[in-house]
C-alpha positions in Angstrom: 30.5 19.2 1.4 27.2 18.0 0.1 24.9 15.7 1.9 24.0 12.6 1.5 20.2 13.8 0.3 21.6 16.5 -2.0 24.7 15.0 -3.4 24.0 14.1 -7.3 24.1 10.8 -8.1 24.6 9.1 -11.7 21.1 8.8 -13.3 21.8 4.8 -14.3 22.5 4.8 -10.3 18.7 6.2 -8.9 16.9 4.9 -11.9 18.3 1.1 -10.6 17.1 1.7 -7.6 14.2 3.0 -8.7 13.2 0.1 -10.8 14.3 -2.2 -7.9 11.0 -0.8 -5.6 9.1 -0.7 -8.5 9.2 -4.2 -9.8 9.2 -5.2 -5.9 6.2 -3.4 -5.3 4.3 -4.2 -8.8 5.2 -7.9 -7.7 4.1 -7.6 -3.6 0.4 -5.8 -5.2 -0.3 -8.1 -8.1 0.0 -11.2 -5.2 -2.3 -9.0 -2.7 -4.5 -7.8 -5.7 -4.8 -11.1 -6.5 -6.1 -12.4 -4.0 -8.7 -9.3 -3.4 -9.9 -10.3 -7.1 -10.4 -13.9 -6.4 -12.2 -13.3 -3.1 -14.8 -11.1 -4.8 -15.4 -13.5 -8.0 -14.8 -17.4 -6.8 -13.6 -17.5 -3.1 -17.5 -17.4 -2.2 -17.7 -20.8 -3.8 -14.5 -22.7 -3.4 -14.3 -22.3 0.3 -17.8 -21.4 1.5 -20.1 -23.0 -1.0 -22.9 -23.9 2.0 -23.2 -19.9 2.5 -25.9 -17.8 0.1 -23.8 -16.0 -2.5 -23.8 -13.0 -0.8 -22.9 -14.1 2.9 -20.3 -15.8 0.6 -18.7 -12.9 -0.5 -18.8 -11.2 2.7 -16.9 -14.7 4.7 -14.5 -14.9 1.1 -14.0 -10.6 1.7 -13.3 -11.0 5.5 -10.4 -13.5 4.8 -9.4 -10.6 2.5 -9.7 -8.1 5.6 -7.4 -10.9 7.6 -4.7 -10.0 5.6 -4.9 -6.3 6.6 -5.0 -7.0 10.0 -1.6 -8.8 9.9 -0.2 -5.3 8.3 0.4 -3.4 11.3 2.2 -6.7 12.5 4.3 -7.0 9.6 5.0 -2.3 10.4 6.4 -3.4 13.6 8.4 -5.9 13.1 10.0 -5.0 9.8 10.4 -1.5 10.5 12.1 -2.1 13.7 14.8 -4.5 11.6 14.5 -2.3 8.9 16.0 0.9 11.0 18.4 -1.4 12.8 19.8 -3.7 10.2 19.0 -1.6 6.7 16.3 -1.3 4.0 17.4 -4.1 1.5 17.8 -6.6 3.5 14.0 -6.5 4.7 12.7 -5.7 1.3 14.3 -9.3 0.2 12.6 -11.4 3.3 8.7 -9.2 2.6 9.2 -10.4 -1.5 10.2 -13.8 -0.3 7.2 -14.2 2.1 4.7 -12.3 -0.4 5.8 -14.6 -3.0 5.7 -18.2 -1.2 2.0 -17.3 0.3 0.5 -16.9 -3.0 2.0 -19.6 -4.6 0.9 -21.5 -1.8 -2.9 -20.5 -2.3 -2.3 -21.9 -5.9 -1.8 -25.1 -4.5 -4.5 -24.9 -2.0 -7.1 -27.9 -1.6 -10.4 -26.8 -1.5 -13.9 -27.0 0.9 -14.7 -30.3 -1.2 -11.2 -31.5 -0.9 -10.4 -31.3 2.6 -13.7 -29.6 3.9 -13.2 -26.7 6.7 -9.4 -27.0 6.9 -9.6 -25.1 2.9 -10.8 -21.8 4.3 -8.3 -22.2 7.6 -5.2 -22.3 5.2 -6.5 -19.7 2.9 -6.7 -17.1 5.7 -2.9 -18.3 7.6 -1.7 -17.8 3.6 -3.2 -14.1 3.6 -2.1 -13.6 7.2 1.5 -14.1 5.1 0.6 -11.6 2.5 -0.6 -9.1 4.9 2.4 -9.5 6.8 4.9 -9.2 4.4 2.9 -6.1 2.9 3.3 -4.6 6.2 6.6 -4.1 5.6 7.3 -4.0 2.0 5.7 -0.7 1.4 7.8 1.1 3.8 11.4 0.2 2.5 10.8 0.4 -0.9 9.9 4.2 -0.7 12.3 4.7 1.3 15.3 3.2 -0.5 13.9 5.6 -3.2 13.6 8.6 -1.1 17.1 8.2 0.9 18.8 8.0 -2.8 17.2 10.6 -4.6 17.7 14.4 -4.4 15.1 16.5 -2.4 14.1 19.1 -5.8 12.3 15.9 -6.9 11.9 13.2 -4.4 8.0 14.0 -4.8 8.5 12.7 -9.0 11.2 9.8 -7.9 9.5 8.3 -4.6 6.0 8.2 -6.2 7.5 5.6 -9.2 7.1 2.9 -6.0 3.6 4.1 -5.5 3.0 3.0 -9.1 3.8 -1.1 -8.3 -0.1 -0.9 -6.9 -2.0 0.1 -9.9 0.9 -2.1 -12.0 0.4 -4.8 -9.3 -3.7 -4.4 -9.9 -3.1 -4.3 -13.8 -0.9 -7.8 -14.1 -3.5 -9.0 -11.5 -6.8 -8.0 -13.3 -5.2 -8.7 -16.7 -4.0 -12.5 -16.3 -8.1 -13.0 -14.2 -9.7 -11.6 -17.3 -7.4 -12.9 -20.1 -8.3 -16.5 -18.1 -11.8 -15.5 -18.0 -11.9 -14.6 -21.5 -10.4 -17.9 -23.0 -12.0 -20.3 -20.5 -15.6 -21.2 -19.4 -16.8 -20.4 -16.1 -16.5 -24.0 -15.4 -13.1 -24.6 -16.3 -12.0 -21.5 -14.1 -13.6 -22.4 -11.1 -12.3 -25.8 -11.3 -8.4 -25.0 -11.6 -7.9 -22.0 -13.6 -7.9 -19.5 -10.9 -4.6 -20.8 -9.8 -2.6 -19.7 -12.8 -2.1 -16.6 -11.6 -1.0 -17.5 -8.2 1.5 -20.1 -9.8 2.6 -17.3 -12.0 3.9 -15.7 -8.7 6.9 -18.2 -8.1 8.2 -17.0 -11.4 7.6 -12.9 -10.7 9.6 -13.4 -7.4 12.6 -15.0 -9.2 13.1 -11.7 -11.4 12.5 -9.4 -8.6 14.9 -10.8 -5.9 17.7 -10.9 -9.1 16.8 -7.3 -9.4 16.6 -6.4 -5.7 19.6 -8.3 -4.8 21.4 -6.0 -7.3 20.8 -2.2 -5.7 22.6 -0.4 -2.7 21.8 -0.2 0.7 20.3 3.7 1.3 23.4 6.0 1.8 21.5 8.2 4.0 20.7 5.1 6.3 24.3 4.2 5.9 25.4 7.6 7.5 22.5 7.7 10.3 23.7 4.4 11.3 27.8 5.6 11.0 26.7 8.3 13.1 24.5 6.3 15.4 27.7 4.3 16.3 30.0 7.4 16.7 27.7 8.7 19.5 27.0 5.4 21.3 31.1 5.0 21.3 32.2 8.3 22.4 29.1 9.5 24.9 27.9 6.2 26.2 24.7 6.9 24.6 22.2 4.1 24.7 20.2 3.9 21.3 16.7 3.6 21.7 14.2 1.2 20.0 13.2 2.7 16.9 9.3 2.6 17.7 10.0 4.5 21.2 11.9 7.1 19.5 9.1 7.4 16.8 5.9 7.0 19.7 8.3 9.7 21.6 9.6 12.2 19.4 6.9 11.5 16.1 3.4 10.5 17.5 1.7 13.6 16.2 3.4 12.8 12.6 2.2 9.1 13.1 -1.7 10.1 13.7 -1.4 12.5 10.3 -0.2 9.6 8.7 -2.8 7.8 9.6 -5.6 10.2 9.1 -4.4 11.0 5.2 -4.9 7.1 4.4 -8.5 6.9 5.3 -9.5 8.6 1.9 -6.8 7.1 0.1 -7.1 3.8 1.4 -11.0 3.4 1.8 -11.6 4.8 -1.7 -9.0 2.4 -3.5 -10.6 -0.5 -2.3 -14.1 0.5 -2.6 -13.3 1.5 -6.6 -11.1 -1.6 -7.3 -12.6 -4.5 -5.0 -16.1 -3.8 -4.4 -16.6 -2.6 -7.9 -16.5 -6.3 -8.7 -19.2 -7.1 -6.5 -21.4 -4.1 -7.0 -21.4 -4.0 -10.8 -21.7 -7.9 -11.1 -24.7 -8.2 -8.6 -26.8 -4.7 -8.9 -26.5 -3.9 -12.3 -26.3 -7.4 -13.5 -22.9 -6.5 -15.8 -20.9 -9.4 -16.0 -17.4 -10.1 -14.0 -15.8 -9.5 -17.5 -17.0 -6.2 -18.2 -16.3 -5.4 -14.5 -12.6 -6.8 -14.8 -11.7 -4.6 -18.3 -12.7 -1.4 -17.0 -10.4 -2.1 -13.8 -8.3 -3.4 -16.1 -7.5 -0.1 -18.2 -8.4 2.0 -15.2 -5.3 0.5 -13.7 -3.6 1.5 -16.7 -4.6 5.4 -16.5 -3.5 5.3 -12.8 -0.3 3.9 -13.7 0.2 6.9 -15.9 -1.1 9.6 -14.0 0.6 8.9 -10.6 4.6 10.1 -11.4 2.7 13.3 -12.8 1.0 13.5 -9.5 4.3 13.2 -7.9 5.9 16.0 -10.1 3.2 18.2 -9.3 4.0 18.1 -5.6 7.2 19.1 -5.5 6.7 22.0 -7.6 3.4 23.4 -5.3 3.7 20.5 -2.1 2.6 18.0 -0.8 -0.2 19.0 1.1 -2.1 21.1 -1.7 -2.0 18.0 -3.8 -3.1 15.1 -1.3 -6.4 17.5 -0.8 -6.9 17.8 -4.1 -7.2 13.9 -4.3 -8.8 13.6 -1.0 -12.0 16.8 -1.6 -12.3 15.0 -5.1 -12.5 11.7 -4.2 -15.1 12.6 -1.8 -16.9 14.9 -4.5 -16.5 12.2 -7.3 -18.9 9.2 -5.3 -22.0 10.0 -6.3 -21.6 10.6 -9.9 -19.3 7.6 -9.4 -22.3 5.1 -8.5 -24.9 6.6 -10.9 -22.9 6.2 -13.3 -22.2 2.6 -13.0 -26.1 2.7 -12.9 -26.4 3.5 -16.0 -25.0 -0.2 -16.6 -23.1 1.0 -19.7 -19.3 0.1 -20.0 -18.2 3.4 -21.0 -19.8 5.3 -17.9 -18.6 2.4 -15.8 -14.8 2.7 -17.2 -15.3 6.7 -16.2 -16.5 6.2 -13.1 -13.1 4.1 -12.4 -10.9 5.9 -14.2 -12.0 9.5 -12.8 -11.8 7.8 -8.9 -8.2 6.5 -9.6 -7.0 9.5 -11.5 -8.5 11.5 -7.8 -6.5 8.6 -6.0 -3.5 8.9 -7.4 -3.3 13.1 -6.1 -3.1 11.3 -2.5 -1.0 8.4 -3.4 1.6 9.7 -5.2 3.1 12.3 -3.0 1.9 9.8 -0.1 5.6 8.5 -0.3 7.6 11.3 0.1 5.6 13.2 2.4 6.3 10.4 4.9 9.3 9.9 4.3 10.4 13.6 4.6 8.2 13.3 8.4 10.8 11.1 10.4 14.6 11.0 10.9 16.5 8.3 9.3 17.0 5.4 12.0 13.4 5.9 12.4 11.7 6.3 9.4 10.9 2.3 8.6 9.0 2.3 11.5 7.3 5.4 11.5 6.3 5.4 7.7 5.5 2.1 7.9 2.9 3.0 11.3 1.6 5.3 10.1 0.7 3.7 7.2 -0.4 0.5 8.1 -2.1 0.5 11.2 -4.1 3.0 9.5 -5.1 0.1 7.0 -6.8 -2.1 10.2 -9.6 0.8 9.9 -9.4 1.7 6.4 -8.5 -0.5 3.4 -9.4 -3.6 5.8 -12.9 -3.4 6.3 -14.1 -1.0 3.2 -15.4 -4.4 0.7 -17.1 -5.7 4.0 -18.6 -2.9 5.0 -19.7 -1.3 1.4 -21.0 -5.1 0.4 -23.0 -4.8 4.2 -24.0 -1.7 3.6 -25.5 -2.7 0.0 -27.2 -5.9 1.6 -29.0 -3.5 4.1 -30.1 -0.7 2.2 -30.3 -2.2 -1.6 -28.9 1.6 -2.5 -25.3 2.9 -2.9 -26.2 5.9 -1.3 -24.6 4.6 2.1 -21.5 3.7 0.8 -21.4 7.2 -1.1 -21.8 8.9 2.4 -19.3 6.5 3.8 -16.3 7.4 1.5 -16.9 11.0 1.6 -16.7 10.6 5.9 -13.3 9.1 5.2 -12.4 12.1 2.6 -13.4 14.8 5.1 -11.0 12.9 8.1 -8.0 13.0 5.5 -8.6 16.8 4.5 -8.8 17.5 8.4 -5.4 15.1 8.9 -3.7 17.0 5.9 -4.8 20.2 7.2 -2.9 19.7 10.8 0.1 18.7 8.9 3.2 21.0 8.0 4.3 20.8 4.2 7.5 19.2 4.3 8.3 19.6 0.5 11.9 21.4 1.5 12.6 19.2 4.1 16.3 17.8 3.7 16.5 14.0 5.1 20.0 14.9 6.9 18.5 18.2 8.6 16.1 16.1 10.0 18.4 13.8 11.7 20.4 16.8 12.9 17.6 18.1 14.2 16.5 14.8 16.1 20.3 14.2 17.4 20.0 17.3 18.7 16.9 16.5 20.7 18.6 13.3 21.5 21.5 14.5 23.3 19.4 17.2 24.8 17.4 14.6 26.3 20.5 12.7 27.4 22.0 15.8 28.9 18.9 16.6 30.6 18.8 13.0 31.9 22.6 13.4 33.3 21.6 16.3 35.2 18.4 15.0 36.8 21.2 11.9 37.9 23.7 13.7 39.7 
């Protein structure tokens, strides 16, 4: 009898769920991208106009960094429900909450409205976001990765990886479509919330969509299983972050080592860019926001092949492709947004995403394939996100403090290519788990269960 990883499935049945995570994900990115753009073009002067400009983008970038600090939070908690209770019912709550805090920020008085109390509610709003991002990201690869077949899990479970340059492109394309048709006046004053308004309307489509889809069979059999062991042995099930702290800590810290390129990088190419290009090479926030804009576009593309790639060679050799090229790529990357021409500028993006998108894609099925099933929310979702307090967090903040000191990119070069030469070291203590079947896994950890258990018995009597 075929399990529940390798049993095919109808093609309408993995491509719905497919497109579930993906307009989910586009959806929980384009609010969180969102609000990254803002921060780095009018944040600085809505809610901390007494500040110079650029101690104003560093306050407006450290309400940004607020909302990755509420990740790891919204890892926890999520992950936790999401291993006891299912994956689709969390995934609806993190779109609800993702949704209603930018909407909110659309409606949000400013400092001359209301004074200090503007920049207070903007950061509880991104605590929200961060949240809810905390645990989105980890139940919508998985309800790709528990449906899909393990020949191409790679190709299906990066199409959810894809909802962050989508989410970036719908994000950077409604700023500079705004910034195109209306004066710099007119969008300071109110139309910068469009797009968060827009978000009400993007949540009502993906909730009809998400409500729509299956709960993860492979979850559904962990948890049938769960219950046939507690019944007939007594067994007490542990809390799903004990079992992954206890049985998958060394998993957890690769995790978290292989997003430090992949995370650091990102936001240094797709935030700070903004600042960087708009401020030292005096190119304006337009220019800046179309070679995101198409950049986006190109990563979009490129990240499924990515995906394909890996389960044909692994997982491993492609993340450290992404990860030594990153690296590689940052100094040609600054000097050639030096060169303040749009074309060397829209390389420079394109080349770092296309590199990013060789760690991001396999990213969600090499994590996947790492933990057992009523552990997997949690542990995916650790690994990733606590990893973002260090990484994606504090990258715009520290590349915009590092240009205020030194005047030079150089700094910043050095300090992506630190991050790059952490992940290839993480990658390289990891075992390829491109063969890995889900429900071998959770034999192998029920084994180690009731050994435990057993073990536990004996030391008793």
């Amino acid at each position: 009898m075929a399990s529940a990883t390798t049993a095919p499935r109808p093609p309408g049945n993995l491509k719905r769920i497919v497109a579930a995570s993906l307009i989910g994900t586009t959806i929980e990115w384009y609010d969180f991208f969102l609000y990254g753009s803002a921060a780095a073009l009018v944040f600085n002067k809505l809610f901390f106009p007494e500040s110079d400009p650029l101690v104003g983008t560093l306050l407006s970038f450290l309400t940004y960094a607020v909302g990755f600090a509420a990740r790891p939070l919204g890892a926890l908690v999520f992950g936790h429900y999401g291993d006891r209770l299912g994956r689709k019912k969390l995934l609806v709550l993190s779109l609800l909450m993702m949704g209603g805090a930018t909407f909110a920020i659309g409606l949000l008085p400013t400092h001359a409205a209301i004074g200090s109390a503007a920049p207070v509610l903007l950061t509880v709003l991104r605590l929200v976001q961060g949240f809810a991002l905390g645990g989105e990201w980890g139940g919508a690869v998985l309800l790709v990765s528990e449906h899909g077949d393990a020949k191409r899990r790679g190709f299906w479970a990066s199409w959810p990886q894809t909802g962050a340059p989508a989410g970036q492109l719908l994000a950077t394309g409604v700023l500079s479509a705004l910034t195109a048709l209306l004066s710099d006046a007119a969008f300071t004053s109110w139309g910068w919330r469009v797009p968060f308004l827009l978000s009400g309307v993007l949540v009502i489509v993906g909730l009809w969509i998400r409500l729509s889809v299956d709960e993860s069979p492979v979850f559904k059999a962990a948890l049938a299983a769960a219950e046939e062991r507690k019944g007939s042995a007594g067994q007490v099930e542990k809390m799903p972050l004990v079992a992954v702290l206890r049985h998958h800590w060394r998993d957890v810290l690769v995790a978290m080592g292989a997003r430090m390129a992949e995370n650091i990088s990102y936001y240094v190419i797709t935030a700070f860019i903004l600042v960087y290009a708009t401020t030292s090479t005096g190119l304006s926030k337009q220019t800046a926001l179309n070679a995101v804009l198409i950049a986006s576009a190109v990563h979009f593309a490129v990240i499924p092949a990515w995906g394909a790639l890996s389960d044909r060679i692994g997982r491993k050799p492609v993340y450290l492709i992404g990860a030594v090229g990153v690296g590689a790529w940052m100094f040609p990357f600054f000097a050639l947004i030096d060169t303040k021409s749009f074309g060397s500028l829209l390389l420079a993006v394109t080349v770092g995403l296309v590199l990013h998108g060789a760690m991001y894609a396999p990213q969600a099925a090499f994590f996947s394939e790492m933990f057992a099933t009523r552990m997997r929310y949690s542990g995916a979702s650790i690994g990733a996100q606590f990893s973002s307090v260090a990484a994606g967090a504090p990258a715009p903040l520290i590349a915009t403090a590092l240009l205020a000191d030194h005047g030079t990119p150089t700094p910043i070069a050095l300090y992506v290519i630190a991050a790059a030469l952490l992940t290839v070291v993480a990658i390289g203590c990891a075992k390829e788990t491109r063969h890995r079947d889900l429900a071998e896994v959770d034999g192998a950890e029920s084994g180690a269960a009731a050994r435990e258990t057993a073990a536990a018995d004996a030391r008793t009597a």
